[in-house]
C-alpha positions in Angstrom: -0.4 21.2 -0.5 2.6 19.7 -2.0 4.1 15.9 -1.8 7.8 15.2 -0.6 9.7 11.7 -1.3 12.3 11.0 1.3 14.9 8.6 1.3 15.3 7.2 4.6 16.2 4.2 6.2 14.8 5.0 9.9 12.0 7.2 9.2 13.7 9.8 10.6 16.7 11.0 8.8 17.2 11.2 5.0 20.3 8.9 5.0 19.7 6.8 1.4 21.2 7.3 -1.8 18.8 7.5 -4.8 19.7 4.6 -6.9 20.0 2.6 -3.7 16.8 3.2 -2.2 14.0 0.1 -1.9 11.2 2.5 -0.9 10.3 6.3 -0.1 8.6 8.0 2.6 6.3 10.0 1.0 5.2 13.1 3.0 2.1 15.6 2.3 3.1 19.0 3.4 0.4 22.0 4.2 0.3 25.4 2.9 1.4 26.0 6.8 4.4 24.1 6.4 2.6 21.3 8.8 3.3 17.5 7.1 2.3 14.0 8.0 3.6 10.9 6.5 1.1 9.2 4.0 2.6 6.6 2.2 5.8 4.1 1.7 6.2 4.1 -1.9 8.3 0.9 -3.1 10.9 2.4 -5.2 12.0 0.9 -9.0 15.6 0.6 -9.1 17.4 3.6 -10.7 20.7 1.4 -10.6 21.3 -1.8 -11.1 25.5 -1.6 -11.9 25.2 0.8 -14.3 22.7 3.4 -14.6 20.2 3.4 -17.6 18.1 5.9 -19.0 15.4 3.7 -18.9 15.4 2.4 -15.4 16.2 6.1 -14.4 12.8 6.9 -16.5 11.3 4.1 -14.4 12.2 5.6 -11.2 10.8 9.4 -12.3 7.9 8.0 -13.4 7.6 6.1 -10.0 7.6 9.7 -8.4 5.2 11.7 -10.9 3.5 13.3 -8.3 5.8 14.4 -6.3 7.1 17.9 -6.0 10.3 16.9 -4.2 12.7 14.3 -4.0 15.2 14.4 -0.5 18.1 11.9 -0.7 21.4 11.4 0.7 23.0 11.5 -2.5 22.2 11.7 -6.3 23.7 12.0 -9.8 23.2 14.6 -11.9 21.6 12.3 -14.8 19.4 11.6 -11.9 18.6 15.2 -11.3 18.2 16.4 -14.8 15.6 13.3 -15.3 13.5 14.0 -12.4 13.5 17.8 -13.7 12.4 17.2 -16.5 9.2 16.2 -14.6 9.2 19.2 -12.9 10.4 17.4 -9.7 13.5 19.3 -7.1 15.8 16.9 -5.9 17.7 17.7 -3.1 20.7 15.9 -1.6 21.4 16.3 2.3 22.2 14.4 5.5 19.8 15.4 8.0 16.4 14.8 9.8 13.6 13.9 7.5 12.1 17.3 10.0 14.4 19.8 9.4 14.8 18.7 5.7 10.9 19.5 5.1 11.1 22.0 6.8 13.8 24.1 5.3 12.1 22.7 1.7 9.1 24.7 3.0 11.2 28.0 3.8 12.7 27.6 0.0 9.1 26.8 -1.0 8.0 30.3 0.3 10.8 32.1 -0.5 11.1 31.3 -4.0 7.1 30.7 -4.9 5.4 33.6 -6.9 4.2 35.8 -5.4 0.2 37.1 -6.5 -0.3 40.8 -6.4 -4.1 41.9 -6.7 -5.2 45.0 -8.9 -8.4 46.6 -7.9 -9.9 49.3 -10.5 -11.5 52.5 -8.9 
């Protein structure tokens, strides 16, 4: 079980740019690749003019438990601070669905995988 933040004006498409967003849908996504929604999440401003690394800090820290971030459109000082939390952002223009859902497919794809040993 992993958590997505999505950037999304509707609900239903991420359409929202990081620094610009006043909330996140936060999603809880199964090992099955099922998810609900289970929160709104009011987000702290990662731009106010210019960019700061502390209000940047602000808005990691705002999204420590996530796994994922899924926004419109981000910066790369963005990026490398979220990172460095061991959070994924991902900017695209699609349905908040198809978005999770091909996050799950990478998810798979790229997760370790665990070999077992027996001894005879």
């Amino acid at each position: 079980m992993y958590k997505v933040a999505v950037a999304t004006s509707d609900g239903k498409n991420v359409d929202t740019h990081f620094g610009h967003a006043e909330d996140f849908t936060i999603f809880t996504v199964e090992d099955d690749g099922s998810f609900r929604e289970t929160e709104r999440r009011k987000a702290v401003p990662a731009c106010g003019g210019e960019c700061e690394a502390d209000s940047m800090e602000q808005a990691a820290e705002n999204l420590k438990d996530v796994e994922y971030v899924l926004v419109a459109r981000i910066g790369p000082n963005a990026v490398k601070t979220l990172a460095r939390r061991g959070i994924t952002a991902f900017d695209v223009v699609m349905s908040v669905g198809e978005a999770i859902n091909r996050i799950h497919i990478y998810r798979t794809k790229t997760a370790p995988k665990i070999v077992q040993h027996t001894c005879k």
